[in-house]
N, C-alpha and C positions, 0 to 999 in steps of 0.2 A: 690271788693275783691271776687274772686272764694272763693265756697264753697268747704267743704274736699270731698262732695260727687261727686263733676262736677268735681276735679284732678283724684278722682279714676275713673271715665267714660272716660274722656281724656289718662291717661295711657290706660286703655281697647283698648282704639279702635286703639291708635297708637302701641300696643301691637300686634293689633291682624290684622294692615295694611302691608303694603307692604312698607311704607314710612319709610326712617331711621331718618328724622331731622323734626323737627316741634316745632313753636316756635308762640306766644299767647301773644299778648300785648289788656287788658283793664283798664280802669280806676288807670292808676298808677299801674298794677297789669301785672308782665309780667313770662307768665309758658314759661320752652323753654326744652326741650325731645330728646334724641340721641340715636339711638338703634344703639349698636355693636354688629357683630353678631348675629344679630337676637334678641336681650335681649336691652329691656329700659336699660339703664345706667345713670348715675347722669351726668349730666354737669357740676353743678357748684350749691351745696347747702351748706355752711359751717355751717347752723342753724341746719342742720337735722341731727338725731342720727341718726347711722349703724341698720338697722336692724338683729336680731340674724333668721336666718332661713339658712335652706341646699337649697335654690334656690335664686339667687342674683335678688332684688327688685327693680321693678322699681323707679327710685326716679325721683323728682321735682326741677325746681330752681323755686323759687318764689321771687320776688323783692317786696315790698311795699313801698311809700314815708315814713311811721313809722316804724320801729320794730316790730315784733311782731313775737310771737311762730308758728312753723308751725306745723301739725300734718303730719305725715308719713301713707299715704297710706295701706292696709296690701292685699296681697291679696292671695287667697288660695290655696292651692297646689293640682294639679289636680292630679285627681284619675286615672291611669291604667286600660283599659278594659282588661276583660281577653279574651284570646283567642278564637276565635269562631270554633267551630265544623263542621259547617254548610258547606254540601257540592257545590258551586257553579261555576258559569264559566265567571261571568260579574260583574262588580261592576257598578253602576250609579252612577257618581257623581255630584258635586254640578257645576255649571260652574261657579259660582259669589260667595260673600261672600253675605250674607245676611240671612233671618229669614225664617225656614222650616214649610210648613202649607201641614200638610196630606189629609186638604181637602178644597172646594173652600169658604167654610163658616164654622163658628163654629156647624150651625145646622146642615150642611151635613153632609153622611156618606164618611170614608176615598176615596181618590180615588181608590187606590191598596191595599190590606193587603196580609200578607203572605197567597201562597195559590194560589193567583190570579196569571193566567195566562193574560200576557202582548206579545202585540207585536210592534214595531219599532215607530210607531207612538201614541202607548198608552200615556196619561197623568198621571202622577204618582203622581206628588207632585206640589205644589208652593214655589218658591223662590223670598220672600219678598225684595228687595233693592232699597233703597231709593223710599220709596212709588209705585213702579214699582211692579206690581206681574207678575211673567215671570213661567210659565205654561213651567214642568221638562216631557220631553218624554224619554220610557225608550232606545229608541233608540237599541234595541236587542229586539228579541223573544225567548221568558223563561214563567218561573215561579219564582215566587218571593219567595224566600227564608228565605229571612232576612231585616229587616227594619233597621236601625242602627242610628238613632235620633228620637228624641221625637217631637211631636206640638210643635212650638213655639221656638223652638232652634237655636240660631244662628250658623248658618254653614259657613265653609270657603272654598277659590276657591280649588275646587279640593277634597273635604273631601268624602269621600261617602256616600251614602246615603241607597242603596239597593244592596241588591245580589242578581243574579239572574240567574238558573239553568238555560241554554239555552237547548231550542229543538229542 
């Protein structure tokens, strides 16, 4: 039997994939997930309450050989950046989904920080995916502007990552 906390990880990640169908059989215990639209949608749950929120929830089918109660996922409504000020001419983005490391170890210092001047072939960042750490060149000659993720952050294909004043 999946746990509530390995449905809510399994919604995440087919939440935040590219894949619209995906379906999970163990132990007598079968999840199956269909994104319409781009948005998880319920297959087939008739055990699970409606959630009440102003954004539609991802939901679960879950089969077991007994009955049993299933708990409804919740997940949180994300927050709006506010617009940025910051004058620039390039964005670096992410090429892969995976997890943003500013620098090549936790003891190190960042690779880049606002400020720093980059050019084509600089190292900026790492992009963690599937144990792969793949070394982010800013691919332009600038100044770096703006950082726009934190340590540690999952990023997705295409998100940006930096602004950068070109010279």
């Amino acid at each position: 039997m999946l746990k509530v906390q390995e449905i809510r990880e399994l919604i995440k990640l087919v939440d935040e994939s590219s894949i619209s169908d995906f379906s999970y059989e163990a132990n007598g215990t079968k999840v199956s997930m269909k994104k319409e639209n781009g948005e998880v949608v319920q297959v087939a749950a008739p055990q699970v309450a409606p959630a009440v929120d102003t954004k539609p929830e991802p939901q679960v089918e879950t089969k077991t050989a007994e009955p049993k109660q299933e708990a409804q996922p919740k997940e949180e409504p994300k927050e709006e950046a506010p617009a940025s000020t910051v004058d620039f001419d390039h964005e670096i983005v992410s090429p892969m989904v995976g997890t943003f490391y500013e620098s090549p170890s936790p003891e190190d210092d960042p690779y880049v920080q606002v400020g720093d001047n980059v050019d084509a072939s600089t190292v900026v960042c790492i992009v963690e995916a599937m144990k792969l750490f793949n070394e982010i060149e800013a691919e332009t000659k600038g100044e770096i502007v703006e950082i726009l993720v934190d340590n540690g952050e999952l990023v997705e294909y295409g998100q940006p990552l930096f602004r950068v004043k070109k010279k």
